[in-house]
N, CA, C and O atoms as a DFTB+ gen file, in Angstrom:
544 C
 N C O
     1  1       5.583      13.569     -29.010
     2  2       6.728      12.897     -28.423
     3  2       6.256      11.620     -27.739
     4  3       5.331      11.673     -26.929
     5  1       6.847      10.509     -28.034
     6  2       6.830       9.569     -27.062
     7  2       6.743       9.182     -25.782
     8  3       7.552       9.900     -25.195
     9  1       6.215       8.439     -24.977
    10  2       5.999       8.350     -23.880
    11  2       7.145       7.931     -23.165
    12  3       7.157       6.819     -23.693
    13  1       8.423       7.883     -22.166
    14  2       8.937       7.655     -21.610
    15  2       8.573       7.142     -20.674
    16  3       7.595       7.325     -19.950
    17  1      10.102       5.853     -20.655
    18  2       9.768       4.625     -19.368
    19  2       9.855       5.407     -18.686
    20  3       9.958       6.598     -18.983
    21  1       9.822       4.608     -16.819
    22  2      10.455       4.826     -15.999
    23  2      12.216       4.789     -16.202
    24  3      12.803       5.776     -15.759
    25  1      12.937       3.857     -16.755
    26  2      14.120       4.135     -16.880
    27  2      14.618       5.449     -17.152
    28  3      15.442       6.058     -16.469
    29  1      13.809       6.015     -18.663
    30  2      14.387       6.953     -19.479
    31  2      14.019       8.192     -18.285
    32  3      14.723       9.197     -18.376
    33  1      12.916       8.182     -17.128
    34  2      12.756       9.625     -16.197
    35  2      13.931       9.283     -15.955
    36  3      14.881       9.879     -16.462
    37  1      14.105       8.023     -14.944
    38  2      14.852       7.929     -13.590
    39  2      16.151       8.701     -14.671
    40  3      16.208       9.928     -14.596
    41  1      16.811       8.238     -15.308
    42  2      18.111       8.608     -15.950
    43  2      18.048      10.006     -16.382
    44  3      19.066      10.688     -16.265
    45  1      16.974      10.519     -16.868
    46  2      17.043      12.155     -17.111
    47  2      16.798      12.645     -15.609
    48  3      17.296      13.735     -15.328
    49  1      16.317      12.187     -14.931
    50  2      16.574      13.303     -13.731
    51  2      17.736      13.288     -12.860
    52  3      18.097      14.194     -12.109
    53  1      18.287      12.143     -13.046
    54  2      19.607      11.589     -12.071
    55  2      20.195      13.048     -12.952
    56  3      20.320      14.105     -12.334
    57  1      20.578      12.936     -14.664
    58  2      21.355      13.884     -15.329
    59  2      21.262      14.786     -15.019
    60  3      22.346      15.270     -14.694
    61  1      19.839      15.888     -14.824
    62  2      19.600      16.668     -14.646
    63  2      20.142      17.707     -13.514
    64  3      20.682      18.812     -13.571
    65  1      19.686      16.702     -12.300
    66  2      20.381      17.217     -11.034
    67  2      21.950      16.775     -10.680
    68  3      22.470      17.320      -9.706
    69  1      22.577      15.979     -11.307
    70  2      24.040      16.039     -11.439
    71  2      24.573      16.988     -11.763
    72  3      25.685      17.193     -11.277
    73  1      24.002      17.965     -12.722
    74  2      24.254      18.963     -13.639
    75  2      24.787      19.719     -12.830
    76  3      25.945      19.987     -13.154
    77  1      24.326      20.356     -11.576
    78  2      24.335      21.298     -11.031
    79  2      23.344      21.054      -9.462
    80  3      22.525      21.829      -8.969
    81  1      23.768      19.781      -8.998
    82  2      23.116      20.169      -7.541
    83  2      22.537      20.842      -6.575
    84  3      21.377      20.729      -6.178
    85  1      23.252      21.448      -6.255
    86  2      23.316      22.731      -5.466
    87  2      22.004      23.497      -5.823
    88  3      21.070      23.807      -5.083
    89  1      22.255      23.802      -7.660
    90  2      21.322      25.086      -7.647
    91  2      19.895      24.683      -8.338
    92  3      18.930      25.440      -8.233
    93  1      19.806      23.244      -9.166
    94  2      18.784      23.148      -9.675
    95  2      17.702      22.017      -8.993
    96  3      16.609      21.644      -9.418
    97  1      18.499      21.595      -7.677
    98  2      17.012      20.859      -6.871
    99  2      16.355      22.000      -5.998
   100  3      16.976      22.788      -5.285
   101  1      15.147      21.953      -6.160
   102  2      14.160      23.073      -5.451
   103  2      13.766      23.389      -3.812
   104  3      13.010      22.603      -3.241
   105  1      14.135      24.189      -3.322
   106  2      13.895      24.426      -2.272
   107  2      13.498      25.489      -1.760
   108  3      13.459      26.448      -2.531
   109  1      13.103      25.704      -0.441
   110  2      12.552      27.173      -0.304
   111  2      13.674      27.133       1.002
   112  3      14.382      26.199       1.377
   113  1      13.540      28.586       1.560
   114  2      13.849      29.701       2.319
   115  2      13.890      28.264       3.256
   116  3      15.013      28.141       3.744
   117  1      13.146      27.359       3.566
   118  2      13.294      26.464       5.257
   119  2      13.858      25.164       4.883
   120  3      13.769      24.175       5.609
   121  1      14.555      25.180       3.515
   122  2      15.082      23.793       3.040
   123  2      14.166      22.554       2.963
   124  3      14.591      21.398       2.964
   125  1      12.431      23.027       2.872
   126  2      12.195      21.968       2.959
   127  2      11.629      21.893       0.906
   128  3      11.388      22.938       0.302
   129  1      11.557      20.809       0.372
   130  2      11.304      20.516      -0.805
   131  2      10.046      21.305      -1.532
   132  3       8.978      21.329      -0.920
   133  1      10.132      21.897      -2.715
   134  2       8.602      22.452      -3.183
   135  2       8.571      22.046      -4.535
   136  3       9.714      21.735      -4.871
   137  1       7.661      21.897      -5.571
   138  2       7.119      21.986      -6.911
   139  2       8.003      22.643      -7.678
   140  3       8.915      22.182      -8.366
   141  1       7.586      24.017      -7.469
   142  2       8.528      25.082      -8.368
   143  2       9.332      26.054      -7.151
   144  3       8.615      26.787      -6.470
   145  1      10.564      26.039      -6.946
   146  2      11.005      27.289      -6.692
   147  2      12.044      28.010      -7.185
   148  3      12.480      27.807      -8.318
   149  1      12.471      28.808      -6.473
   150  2      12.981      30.322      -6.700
   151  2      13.850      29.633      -7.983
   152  3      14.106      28.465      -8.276
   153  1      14.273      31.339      -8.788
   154  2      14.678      31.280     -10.587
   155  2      14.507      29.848     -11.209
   156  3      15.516      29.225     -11.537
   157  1      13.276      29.321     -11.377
   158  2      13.417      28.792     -12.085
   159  2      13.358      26.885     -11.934
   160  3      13.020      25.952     -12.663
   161  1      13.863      27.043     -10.652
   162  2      14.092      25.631     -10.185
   163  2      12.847      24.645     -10.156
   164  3      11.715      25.117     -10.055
   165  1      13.074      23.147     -10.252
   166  2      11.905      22.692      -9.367
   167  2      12.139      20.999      -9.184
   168  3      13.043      20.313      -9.660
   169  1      11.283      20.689      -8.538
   170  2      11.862      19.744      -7.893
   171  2      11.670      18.253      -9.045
   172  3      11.641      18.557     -10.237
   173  1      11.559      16.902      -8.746
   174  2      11.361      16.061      -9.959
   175  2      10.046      15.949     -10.819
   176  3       9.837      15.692     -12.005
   177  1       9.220      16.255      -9.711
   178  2       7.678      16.068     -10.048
   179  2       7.779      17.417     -10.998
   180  3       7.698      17.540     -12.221
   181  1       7.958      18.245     -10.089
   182  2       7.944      19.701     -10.388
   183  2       8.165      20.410     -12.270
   184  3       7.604      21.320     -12.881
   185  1       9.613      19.096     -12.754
   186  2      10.257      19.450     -13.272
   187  2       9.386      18.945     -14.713
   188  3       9.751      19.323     -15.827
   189  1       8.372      18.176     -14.537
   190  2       7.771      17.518     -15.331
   191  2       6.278      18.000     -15.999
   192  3       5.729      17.738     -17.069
   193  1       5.971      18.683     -15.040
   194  2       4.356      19.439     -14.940
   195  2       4.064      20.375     -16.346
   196  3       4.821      21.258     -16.747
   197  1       3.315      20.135     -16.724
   198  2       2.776      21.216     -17.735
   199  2       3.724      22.390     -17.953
   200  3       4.689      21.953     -17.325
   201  1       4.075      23.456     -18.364
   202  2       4.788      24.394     -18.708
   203  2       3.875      25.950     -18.014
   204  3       4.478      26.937     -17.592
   205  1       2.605      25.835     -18.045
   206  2       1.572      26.905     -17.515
   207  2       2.120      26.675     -15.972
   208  3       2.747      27.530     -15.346
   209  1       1.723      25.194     -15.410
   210  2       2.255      25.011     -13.821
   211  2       3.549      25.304     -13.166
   212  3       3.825      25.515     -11.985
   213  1       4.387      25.256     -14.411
   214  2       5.390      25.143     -13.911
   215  2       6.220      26.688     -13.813
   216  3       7.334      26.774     -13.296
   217  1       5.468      27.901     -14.409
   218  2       5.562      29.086     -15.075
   219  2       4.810      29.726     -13.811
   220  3       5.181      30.882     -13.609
   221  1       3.860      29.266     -12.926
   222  2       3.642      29.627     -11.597
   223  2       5.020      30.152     -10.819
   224  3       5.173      31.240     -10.264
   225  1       6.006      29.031     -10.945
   226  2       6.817      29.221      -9.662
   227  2       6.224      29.441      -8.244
   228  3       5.047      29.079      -8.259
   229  1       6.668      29.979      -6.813
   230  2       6.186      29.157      -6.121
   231  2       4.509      30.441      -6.021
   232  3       4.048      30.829      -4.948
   233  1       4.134      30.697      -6.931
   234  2       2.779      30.867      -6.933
   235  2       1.759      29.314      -6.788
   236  3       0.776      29.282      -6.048
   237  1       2.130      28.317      -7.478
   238  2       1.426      27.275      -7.707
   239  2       0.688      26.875      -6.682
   240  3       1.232      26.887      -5.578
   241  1      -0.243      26.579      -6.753
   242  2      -1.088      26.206      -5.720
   243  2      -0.873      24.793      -5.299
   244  3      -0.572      24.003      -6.194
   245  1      -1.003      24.247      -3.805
   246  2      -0.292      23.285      -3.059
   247  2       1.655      23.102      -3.735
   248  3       2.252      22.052      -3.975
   249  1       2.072      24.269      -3.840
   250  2       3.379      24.095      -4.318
   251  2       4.612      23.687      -3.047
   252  3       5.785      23.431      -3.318
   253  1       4.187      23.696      -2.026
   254  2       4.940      22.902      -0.695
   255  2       4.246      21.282      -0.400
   256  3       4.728      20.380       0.285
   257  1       3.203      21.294      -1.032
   258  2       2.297      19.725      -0.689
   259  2       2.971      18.622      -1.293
   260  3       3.975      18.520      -1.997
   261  1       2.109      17.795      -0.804
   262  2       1.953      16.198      -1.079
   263  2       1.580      16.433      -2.779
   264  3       1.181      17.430      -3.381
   265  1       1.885      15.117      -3.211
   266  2       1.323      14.677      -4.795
   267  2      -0.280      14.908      -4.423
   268  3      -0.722      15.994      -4.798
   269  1      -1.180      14.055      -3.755
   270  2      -2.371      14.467      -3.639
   271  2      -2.818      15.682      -3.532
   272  3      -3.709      16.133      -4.252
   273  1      -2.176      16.386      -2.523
   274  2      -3.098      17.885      -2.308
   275  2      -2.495      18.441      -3.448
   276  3      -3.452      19.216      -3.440
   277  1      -1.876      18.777      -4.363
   278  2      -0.821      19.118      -5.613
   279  2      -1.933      19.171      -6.590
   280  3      -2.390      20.191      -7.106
   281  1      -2.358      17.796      -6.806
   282  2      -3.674      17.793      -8.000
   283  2      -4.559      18.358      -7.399
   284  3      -5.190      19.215      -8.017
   285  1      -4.887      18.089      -6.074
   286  2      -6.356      18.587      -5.727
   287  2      -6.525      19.815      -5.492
   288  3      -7.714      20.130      -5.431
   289  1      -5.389      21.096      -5.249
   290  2      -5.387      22.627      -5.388
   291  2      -5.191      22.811      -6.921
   292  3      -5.451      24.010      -7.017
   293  1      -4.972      22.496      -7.865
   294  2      -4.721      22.449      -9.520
   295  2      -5.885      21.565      -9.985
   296  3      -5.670      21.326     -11.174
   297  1      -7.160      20.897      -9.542
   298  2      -8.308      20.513     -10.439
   299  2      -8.018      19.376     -10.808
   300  3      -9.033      18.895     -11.312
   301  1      -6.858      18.383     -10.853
   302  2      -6.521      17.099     -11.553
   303  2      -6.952      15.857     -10.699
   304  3      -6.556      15.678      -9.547
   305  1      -7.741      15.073     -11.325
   306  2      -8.043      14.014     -10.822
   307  2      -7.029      12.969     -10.551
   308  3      -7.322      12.117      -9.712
   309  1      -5.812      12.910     -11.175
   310  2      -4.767      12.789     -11.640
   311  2      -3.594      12.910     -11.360
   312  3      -3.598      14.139     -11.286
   313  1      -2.545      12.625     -11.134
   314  2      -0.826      13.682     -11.504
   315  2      -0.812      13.467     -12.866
   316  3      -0.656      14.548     -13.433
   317  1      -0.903      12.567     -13.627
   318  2      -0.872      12.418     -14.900
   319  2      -1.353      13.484     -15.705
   320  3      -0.937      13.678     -16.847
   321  1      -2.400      14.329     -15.031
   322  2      -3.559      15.443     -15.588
   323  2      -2.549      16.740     -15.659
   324  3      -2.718      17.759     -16.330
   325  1      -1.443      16.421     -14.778
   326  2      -0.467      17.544     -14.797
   327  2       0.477      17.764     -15.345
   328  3       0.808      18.885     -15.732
   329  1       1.122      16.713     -15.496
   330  2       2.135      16.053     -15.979
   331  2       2.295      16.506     -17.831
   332  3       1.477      16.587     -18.748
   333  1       3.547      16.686     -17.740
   334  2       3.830      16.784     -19.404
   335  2       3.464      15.223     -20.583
   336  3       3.739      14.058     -20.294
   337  1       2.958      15.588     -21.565
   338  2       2.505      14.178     -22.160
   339  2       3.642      13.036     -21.901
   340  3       3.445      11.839     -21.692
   341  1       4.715      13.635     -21.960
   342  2       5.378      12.410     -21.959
   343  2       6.099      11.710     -20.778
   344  3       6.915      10.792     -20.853
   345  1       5.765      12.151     -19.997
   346  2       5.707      11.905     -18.545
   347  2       4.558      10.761     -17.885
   348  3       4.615       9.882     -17.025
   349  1       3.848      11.125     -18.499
   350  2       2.269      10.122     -18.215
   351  2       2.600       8.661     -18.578
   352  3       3.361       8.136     -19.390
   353  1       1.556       8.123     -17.475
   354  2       1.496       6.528     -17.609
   355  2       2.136       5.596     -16.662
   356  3       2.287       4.382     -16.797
   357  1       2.545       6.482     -15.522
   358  2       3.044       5.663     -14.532
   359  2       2.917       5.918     -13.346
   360  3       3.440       7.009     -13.120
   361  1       2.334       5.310     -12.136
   362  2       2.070       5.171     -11.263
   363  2       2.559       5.844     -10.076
   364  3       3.755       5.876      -9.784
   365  1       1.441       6.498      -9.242
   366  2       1.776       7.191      -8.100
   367  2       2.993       6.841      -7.432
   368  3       3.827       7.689      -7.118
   369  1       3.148       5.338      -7.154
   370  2       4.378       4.885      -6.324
   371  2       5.919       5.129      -7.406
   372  3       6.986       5.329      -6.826
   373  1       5.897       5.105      -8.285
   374  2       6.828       5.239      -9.054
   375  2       7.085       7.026      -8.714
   376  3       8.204       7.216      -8.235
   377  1       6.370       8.126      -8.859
   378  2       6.569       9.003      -8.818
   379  2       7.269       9.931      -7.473
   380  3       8.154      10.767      -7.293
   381  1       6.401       9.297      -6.818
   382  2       6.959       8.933      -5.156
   383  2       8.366       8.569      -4.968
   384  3       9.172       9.418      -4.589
   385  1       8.637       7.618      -5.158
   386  2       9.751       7.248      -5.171
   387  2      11.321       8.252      -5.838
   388  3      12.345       8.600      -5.251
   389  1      10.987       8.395      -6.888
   390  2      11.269       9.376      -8.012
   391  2      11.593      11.087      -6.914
   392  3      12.620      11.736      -6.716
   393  1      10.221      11.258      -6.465
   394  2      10.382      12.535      -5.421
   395  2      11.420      11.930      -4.425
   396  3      12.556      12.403      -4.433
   397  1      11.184      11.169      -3.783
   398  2      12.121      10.832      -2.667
   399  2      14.018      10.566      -3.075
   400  3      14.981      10.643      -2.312
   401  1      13.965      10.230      -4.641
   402  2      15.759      10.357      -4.574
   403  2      15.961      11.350      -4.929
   404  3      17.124      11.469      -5.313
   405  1      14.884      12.939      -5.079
   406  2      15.340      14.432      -5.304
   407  2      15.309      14.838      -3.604
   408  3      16.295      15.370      -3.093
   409  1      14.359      14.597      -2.991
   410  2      14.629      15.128      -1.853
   411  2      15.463      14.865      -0.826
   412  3      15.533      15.591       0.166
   413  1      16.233      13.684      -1.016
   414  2      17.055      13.210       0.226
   415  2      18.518      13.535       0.219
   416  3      19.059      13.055      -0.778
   417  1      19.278      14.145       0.947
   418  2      20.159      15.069       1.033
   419  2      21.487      13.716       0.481
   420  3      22.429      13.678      -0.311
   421  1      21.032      13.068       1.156
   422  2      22.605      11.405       1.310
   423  2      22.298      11.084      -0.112
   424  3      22.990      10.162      -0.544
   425  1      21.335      11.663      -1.072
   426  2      22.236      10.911      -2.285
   427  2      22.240      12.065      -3.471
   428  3      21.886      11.778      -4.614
   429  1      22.698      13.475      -3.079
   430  2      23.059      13.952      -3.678
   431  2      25.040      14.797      -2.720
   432  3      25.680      14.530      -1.703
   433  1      25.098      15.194      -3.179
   434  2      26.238      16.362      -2.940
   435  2      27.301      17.068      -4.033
   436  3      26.969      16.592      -5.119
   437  1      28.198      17.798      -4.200
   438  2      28.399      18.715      -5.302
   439  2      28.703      18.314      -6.029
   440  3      29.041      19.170      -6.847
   441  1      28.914      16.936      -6.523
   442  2      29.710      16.189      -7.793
   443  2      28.291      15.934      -8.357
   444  3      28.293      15.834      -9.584
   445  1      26.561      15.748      -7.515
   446  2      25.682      14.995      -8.356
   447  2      25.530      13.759      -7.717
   448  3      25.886      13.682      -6.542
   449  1      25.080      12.812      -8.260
   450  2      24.385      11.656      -7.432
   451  2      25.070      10.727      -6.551
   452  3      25.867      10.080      -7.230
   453  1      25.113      10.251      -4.863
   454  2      25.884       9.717      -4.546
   455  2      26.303       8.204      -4.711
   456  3      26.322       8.049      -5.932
   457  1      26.543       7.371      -4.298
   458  2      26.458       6.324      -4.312
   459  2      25.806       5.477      -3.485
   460  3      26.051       4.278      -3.615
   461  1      24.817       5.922      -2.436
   462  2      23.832       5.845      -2.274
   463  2      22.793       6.058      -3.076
   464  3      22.005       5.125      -3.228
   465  1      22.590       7.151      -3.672
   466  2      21.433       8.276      -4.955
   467  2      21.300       6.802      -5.847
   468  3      20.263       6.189      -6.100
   469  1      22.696       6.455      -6.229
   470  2      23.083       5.398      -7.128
   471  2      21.692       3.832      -6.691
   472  3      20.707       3.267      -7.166
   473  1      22.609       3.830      -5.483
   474  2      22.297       2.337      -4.987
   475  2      20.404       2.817      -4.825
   476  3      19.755       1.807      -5.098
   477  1      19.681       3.734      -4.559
   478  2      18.307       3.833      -4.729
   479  2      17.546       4.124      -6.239
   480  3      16.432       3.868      -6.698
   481  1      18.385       4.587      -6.587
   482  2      17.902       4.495      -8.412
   483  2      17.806       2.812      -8.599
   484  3      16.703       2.268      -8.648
   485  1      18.939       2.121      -8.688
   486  2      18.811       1.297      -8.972
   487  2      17.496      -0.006      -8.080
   488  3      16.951      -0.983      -8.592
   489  1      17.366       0.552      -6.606
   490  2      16.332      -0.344      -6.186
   491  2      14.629      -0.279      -7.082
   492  3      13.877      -1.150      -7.519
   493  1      14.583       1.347      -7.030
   494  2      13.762       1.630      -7.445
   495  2      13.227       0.754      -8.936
   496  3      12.059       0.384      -9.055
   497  1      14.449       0.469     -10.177
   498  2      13.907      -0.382     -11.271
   499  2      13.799      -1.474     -10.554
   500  3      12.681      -1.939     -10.330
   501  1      15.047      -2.128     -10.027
   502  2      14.473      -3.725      -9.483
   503  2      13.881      -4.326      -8.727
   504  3      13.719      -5.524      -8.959
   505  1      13.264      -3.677      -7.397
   506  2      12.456      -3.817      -6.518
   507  2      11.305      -4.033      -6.472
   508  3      10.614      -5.040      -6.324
   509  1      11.010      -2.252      -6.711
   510  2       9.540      -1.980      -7.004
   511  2       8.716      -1.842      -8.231
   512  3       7.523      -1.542      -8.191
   513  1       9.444      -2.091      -9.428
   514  2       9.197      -2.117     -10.789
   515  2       9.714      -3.228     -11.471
   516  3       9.678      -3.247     -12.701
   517  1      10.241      -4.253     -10.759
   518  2      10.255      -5.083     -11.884
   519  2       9.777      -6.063     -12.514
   520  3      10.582      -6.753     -13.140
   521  1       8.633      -6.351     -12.540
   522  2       7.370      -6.472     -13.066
   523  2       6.739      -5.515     -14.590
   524  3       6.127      -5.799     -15.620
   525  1       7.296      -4.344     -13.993
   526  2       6.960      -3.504     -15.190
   527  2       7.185      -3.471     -16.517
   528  3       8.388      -3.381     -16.762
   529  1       6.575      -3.506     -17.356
   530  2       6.622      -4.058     -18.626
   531  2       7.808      -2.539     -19.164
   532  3       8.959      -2.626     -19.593
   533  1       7.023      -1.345     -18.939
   534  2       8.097      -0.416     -19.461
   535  2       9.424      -0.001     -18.786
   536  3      10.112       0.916     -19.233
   537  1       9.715      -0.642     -17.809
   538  2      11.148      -1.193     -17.284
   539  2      12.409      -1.474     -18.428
   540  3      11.780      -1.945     -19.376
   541  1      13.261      -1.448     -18.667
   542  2      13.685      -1.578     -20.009
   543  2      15.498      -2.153     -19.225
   544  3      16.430      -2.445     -19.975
């Protein structure tokens, strides 16, 4: 499979968690954000990871952490090392970012992305990526 821009994530995950808010962004028992949790869920990073990592659930090791401690309890020099092939090739800050419009409460609610969610998707291509060649 092909490598996907940043556009083509940002737009499959906006879809994704529109789908169903409520039940498919990841959280634990203290509302705060994890990798994989309960049936199934997981968060953006989360949602992208290898199929073995992601088959942990919240077994995964650093599965409440940072992107750094994340690779560094899982062996990856990398997120990319974790990451599904077609996920790879783009930059920590991009991914970051990416985590931050799953975790922030003001741009989701039960319809799916707000108009805020909106207005940070969109900074995210023109801001901090637009420079980026796979920007589209």
């Amino acid at each position: 499979m092909a490598q996907m821009t940043k556009k083509e994530i940002l737009n499959e995950t906006v879809a994704h968690y529109s789908a169903n808010p409520n039940k498919l962004r990841s959280a634990n028992e203290n509302g705060s954000c994890v990798f994989n949790g309960k049936d199934g869920t997981h968060c953006a990073i989360g949602r992208c990871m290898l199929p073995h990592l992601k088959e942990l659930g919240s077994d995964l090791a650093g599965n409440l952490s940072n992107i750094d401690h994340l690779c560094l309890y899982n062996n990856a020099e990398k997120l990319d090392d974790i990451l599904e092939e077609r996920y790879r090739g783009h930059d920590e800050k991009f991914w970051s970012a990416l985590q931050a419009l799953h975790d922030t409460p003001r741009f989701w609610d039960a319809s799916g992305i707000t108009f805020a969610g909106e207005v940070y998707t969109n900074e995210i291509l023109t801001r901090e990526y637009k420079d980026d060649a796979k920007v589209q």
